[in-house]
C-alpha positions as CSV (number, residue, x, y, z in Angstrom):
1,X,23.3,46.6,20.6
2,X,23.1,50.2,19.5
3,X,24.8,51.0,16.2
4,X,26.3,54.0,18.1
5,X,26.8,52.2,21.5
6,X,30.8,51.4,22.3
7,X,31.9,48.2,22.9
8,X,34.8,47.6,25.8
9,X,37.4,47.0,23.7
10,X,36.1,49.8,21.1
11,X,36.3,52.4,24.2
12,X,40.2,51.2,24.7
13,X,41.5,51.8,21.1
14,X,39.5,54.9,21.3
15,X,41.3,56.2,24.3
16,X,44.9,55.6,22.7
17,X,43.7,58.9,20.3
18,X,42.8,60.4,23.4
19,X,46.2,60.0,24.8
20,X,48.3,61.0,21.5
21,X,46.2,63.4,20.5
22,X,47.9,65.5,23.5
23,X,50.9,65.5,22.0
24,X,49.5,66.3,18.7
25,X,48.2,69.4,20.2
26,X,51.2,70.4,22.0
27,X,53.6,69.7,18.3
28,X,50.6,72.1,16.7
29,X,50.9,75.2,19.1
30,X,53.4,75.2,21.8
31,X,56.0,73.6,20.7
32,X,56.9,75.4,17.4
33,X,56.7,78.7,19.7
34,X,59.5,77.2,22.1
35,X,61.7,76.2,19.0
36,X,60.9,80.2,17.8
37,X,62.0,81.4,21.4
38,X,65.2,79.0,20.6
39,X,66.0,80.6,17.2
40,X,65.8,83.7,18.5
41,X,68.4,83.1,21.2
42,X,70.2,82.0,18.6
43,X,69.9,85.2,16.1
44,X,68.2,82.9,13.7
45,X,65.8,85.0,11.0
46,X,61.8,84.6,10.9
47,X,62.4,82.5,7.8
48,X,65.0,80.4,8.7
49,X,63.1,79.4,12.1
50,X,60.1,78.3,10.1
51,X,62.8,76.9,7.7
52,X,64.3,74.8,9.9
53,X,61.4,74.2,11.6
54,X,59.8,72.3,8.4
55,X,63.0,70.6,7.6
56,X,62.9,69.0,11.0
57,X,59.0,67.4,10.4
58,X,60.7,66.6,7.0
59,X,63.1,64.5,8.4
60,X,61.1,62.6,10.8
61,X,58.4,62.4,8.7
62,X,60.6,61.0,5.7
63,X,62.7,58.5,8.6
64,X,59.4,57.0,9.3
65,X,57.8,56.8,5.6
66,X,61.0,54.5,4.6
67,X,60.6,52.2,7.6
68,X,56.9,52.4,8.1
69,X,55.8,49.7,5.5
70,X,58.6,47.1,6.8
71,X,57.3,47.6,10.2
72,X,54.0,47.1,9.4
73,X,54.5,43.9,7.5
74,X,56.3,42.7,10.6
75,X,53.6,43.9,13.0
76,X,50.9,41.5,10.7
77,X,53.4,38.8,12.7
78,X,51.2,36.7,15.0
79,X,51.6,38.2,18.6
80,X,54.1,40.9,17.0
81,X,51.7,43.8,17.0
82,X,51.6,45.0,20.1
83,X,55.7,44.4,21.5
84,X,56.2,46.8,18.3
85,X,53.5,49.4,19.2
86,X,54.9,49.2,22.5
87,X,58.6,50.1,21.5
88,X,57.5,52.9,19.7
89,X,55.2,54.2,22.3
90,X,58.1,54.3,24.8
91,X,60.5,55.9,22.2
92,X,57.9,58.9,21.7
93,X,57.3,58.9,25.4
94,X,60.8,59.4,26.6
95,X,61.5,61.6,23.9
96,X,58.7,63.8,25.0
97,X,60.2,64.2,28.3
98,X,63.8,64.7,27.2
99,X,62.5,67.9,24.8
100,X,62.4,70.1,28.3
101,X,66.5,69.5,29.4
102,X,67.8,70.6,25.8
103,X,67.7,74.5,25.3
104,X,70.3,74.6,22.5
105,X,67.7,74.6,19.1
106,X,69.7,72.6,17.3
107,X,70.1,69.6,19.4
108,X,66.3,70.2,20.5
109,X,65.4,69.5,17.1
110,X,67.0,66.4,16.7
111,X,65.5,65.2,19.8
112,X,61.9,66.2,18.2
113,X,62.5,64.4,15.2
114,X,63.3,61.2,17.2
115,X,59.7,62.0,19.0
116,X,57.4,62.5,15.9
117,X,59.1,59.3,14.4
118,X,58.2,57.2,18.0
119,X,54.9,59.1,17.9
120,X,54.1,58.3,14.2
121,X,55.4,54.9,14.1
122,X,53.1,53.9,17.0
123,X,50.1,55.7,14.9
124,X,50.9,52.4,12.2
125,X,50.2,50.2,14.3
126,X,47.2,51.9,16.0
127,X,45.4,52.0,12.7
128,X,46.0,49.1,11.9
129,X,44.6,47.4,14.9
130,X,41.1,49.0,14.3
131,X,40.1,45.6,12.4
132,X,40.9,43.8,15.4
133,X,38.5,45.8,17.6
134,X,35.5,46.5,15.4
135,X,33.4,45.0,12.9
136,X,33.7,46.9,8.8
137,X,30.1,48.2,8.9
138,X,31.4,50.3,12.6
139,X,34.7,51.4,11.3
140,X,33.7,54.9,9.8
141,X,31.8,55.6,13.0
142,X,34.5,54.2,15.3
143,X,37.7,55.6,13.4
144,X,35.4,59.5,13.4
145,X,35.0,58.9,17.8
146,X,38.4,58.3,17.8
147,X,39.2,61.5,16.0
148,X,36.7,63.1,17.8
149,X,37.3,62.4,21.2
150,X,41.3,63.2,20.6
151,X,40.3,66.6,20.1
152,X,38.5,66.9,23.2
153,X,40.5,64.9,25.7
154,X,43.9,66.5,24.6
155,X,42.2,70.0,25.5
156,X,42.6,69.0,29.5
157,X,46.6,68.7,28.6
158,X,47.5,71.3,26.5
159,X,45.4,73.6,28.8
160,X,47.3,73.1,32.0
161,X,50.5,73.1,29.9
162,X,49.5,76.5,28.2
163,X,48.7,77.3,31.8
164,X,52.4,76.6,33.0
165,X,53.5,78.6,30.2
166,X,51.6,81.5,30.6
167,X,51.6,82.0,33.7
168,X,54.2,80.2,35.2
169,X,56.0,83.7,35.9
170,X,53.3,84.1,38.6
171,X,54.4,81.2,40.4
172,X,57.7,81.5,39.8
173,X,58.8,79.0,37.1
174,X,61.3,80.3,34.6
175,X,59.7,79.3,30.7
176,X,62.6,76.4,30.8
177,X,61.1,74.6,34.0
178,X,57.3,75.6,32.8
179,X,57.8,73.6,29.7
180,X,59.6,70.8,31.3
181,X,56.6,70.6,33.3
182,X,54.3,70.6,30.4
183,X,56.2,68.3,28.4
184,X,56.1,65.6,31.7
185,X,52.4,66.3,31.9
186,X,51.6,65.9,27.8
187,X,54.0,62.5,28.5
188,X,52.3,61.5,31.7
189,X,48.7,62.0,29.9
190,X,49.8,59.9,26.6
191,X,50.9,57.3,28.8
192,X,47.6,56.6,31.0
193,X,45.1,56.7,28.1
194,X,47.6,54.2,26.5
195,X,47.5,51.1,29.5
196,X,43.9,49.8,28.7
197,X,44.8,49.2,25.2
198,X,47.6,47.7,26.0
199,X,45.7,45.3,28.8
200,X,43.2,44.3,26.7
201,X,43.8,44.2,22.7
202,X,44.3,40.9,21.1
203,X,45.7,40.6,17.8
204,X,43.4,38.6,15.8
205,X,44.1,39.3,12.2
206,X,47.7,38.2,11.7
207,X,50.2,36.2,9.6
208,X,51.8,32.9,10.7
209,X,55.8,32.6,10.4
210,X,57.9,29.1,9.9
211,X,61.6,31.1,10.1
212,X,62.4,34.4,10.7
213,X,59.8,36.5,10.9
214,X,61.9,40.0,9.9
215,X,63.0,37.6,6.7
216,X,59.6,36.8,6.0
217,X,57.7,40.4,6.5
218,X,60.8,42.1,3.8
219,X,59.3,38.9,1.4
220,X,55.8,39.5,2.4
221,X,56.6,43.5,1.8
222,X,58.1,42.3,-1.6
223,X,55.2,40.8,-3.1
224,X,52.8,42.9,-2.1
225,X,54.6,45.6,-3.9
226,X,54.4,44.0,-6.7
227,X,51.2,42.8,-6.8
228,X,50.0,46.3,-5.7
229,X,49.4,47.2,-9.2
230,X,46.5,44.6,-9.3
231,X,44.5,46.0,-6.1
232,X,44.0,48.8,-8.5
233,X,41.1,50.2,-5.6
234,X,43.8,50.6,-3.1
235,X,46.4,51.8,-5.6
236,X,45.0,54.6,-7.1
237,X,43.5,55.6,-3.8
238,X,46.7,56.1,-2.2
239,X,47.9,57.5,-5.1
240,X,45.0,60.3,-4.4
241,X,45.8,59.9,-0.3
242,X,49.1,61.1,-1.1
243,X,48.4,64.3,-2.7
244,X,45.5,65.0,-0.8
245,X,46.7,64.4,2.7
246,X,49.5,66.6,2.0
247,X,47.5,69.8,2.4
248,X,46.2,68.5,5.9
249,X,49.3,67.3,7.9
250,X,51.7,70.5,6.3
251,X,48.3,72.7,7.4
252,X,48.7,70.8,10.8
253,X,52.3,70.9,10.8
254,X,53.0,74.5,9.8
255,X,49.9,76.4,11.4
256,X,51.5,77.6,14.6
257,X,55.0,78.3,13.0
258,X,53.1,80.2,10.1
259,X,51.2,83.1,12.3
260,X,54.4,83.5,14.6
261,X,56.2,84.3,11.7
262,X,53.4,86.5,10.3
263,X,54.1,88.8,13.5
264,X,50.6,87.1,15.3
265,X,49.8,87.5,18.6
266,X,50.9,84.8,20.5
267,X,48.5,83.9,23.0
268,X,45.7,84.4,20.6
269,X,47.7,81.7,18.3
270,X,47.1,79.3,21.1
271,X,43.7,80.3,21.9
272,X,43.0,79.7,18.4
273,X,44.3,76.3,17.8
274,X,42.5,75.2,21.5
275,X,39.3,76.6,19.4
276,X,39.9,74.1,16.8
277,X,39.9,70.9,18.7
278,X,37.1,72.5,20.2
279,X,35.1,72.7,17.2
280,X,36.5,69.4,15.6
281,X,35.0,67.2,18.5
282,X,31.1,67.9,17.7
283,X,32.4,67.9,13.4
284,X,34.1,64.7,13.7
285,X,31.1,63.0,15.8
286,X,29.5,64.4,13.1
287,X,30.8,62.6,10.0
288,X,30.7,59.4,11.6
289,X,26.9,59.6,12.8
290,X,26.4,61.1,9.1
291,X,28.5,58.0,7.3
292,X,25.8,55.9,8.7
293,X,23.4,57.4,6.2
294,X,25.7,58.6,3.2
295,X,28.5,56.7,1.6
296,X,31.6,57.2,2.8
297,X,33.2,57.9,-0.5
298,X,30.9,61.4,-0.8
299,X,31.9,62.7,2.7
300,X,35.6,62.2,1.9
301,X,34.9,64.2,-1.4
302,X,33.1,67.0,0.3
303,X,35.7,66.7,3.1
304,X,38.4,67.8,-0.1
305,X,36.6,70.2,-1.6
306,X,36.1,72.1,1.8
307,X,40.1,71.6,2.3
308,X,40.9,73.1,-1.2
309,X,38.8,76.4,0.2
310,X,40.7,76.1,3.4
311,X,43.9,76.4,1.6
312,X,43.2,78.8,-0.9
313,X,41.8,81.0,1.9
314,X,45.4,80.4,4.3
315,X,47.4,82.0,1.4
316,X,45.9,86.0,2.4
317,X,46.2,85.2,5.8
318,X,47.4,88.7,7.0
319,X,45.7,89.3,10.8
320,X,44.0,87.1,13.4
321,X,41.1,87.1,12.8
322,X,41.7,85.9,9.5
323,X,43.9,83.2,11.4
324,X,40.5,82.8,14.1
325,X,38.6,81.9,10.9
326,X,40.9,79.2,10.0
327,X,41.2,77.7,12.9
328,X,37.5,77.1,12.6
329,X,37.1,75.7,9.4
330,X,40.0,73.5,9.6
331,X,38.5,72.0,12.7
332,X,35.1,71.5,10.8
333,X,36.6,69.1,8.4
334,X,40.4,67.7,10.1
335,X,38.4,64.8,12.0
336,X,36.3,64.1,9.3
337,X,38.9,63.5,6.1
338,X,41.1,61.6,8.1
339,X,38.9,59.1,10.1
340,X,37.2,58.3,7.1
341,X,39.9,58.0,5.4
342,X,41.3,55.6,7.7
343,X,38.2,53.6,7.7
344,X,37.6,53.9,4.0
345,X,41.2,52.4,3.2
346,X,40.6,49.6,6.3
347,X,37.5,48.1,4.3
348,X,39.2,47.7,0.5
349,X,42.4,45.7,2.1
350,X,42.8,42.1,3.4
351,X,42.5,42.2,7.5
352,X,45.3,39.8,7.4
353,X,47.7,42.5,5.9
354,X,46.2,45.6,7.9
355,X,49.7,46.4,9.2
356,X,51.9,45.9,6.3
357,X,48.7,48.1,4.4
358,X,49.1,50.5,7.1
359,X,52.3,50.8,6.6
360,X,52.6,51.4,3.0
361,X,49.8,54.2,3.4
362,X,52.0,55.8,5.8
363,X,54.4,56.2,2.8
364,X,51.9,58.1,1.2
365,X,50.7,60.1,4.7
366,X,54.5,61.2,5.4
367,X,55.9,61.4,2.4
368,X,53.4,63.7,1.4
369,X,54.0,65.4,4.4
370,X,57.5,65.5,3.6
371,X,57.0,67.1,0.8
372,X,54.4,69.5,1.9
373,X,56.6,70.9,4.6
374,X,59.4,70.9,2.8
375,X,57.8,72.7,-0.3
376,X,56.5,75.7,2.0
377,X,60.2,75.9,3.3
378,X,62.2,76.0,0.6
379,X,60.0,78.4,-1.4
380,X,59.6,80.8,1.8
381,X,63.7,80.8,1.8
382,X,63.9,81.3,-2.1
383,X,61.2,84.1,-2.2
384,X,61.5,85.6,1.4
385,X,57.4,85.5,0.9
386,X,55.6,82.7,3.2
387,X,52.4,83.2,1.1
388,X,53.5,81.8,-1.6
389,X,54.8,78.4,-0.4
390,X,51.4,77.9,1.2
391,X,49.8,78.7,-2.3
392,X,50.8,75.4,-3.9
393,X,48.7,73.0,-1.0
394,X,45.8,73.9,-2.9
395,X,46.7,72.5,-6.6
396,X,47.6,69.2,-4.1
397,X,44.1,69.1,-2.9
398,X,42.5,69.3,-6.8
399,X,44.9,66.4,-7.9
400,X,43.9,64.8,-4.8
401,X,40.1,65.1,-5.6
402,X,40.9,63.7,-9.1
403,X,42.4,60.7,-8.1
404,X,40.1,59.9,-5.4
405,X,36.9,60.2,-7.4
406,X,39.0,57.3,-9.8
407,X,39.1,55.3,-7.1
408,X,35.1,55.5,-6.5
409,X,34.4,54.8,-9.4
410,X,36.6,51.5,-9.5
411,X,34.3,48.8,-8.5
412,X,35.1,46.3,-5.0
């Protein structure tokens, strides 16, 4: 077989990023310019919109960081994997839908915390499932065509719902029913490129149970912590995920919600952020044809080094062009750090403990998120200057270079 040809089963766990990946989309543009419509009902200020908006992700993004790595361990259950990727899957889902009856911005926001923590916690299990489906030597490329093919597919979503939101006044739909409608169809969309995976995968790599098997995955969880210290690869390299991931999900996280409260055009926000899944689905393709020839380890480095750049550039955004160009470069490297990433930390753990791994990297994911977000909020409240809360992702990206090039040199 072709080192670049799918297998079945491959194809199905790449489809799941195609299905969340429309809901990414939507949390990245659309949805932050709701919550601003909201605030603004509500006589809420620029700054305490994107405020509250970042405490929010916060939130969810911390809720999910505690219980990740307990879920995870539990997941590495024989036959447990999937009823729990399911039961967050559904939880997101439903959520989704419920985000277009709630027009009040507080209570909207507490229903999009409980999304982005079904969402997230069904991303745990996901991952960790990609050493069930592939072989090591095809995780890079398989991990970067998920990625990839995300971007893509969640254009067809996100461009009927910016549709219905645009021009829903021609047909008559108020913005209340037009996002309803675009919420059901990011839902609807999630849900179908979810069903093969759930038809077909198999959890191979697991952990038998005698007793109780949520006793045994808080022991499991227990000594793995404290043996953690001694996988010193996987340590220090999610000491360095941690910082470094930061600057990509609060990037991710704050994008739309930064240029609205910049004064940015709208539509050309949008337009924008459709560009950037445009351009990430031929980059992330990219990286995973070009891990094939170059260790992963030097495209994750150049991936950071291009992010620091990115981050440095994002604190003199002033117009949108400026804002165009962003969207461009952060598409030329999003697929690539964090499929290879993914893959990179897949290879250095034991395939028996992918979950529980999974789970504990999510700490590092979301609690840097958490702090990413919250950082850029509570310095944009203090200082009344958005700027300058987006000025300290970059220092995260140079520690996270640092650490990560410890890691390389730590031998298997």
């Amino acid at each position: 077989m072709s080192s670049f040809k799918l297998t079945k089963l491959e194809k199905h766990w790449i489809y799941y990023d195609i299905g969340n990946s429309a809901f990414t989309m939507l949390l990245a543009t659309i949805i932050p310019i709701y919550f601003n419509g909201l605030a603004e009902a509500a006589n809420l200020s620029s700054v305490d919109y994107i405020a509250y908006w970042g405490y929010a992700a916060s939130i969810a993004t911390l809720i999910i960081a505690l219980i990740g790595p307990v879920l995870g361990t539990l997941a590495d259950t024989k036959d447990f994997k999937k009823p729990l990727f399911s039961l967050f899957l559904v939880i997101g889902l439903l959520s989704l839908v419920g985000l277009g009856f709630f027009d009040h911005w507080l209570i909207f926001l507490i229903i999009f915390v409980v999304c982005r923590i079904g969402y997230s916690g069904s991303l745990i299990f996901y991952d960790s499932m990609l050493g069930d489906v592939t072989t090591p030597t095809r995780m890079d490329y398989i991990s970067s065509n998920g990625y990839a093919w995300g971007y893509i597919g969640s254009c067809v979503p996100f461009i009927i719902a910016l549709g219905l939101v645009l021009g829903g006044g021609a047909l008559g739909l108020s913005i209340t029913i037009a996002m309803r409608l675009a919420f059901c169809v990011t839902a609807l969309w999630w849900l179908l490129f979810t069903l093969p995976l759930l038809r077909n995968y198999k959890q191979l790599n697991y952990v038998e149970h005698s007793g109780t098997a949520f006793r045994e995955s808080f022991r499991r969880l227990s000594h793995t912590l404290k043996n953690m210290r001694h996988q010193k690869k996987a340590f220090i390299f999610l000491l360095a995920f941690f910082f470094y991931i930061d600057g990509v999900y609060t990037i991710i996280d704050m994008a739309t919600a930064y240029g609205t409260a910049l004064g940015l055009d709208t539509t050309g926000l949008l337009l924008a952020l459709l560009v950037t899944q445009i351009v990430a689905f031929p980059f992330a393709i990219l990286f995973g044809r070009l891990s094939q020839r170059f260790a992963t380890s030097r495209l994750i480095t150049l991936c950071i080094v291009a992010y620091f750049g990115i981050a440095v550039f994002a604190m003199f955004l002033e117009s949108q062009v400026q804002f165009w160009i962003l969207a461009v470069l952060v598409g030329m490297f999003q697929g690539g750090i964090q499929a290879l990433s993914r893959s990179y930390f897949a290879r250095i753990i034991p395939s028996e403990q992918s979950g529980e791994y999974f789970g504990i990297m999510d700490i590092c994911g979301k609690g840097a998120s958490f702090m990413g977000t919250t950082l850029v909020s509570i310095v944009s409240q203090i200082t009344g200057n958005i700027n300058l809360g987006v000025g300290a992702i970059a220092i995260l990206f140079l520690v996270g270079l640092a650490l990560f090039r410890v890691t390389v040199s730590i031998k298997d």
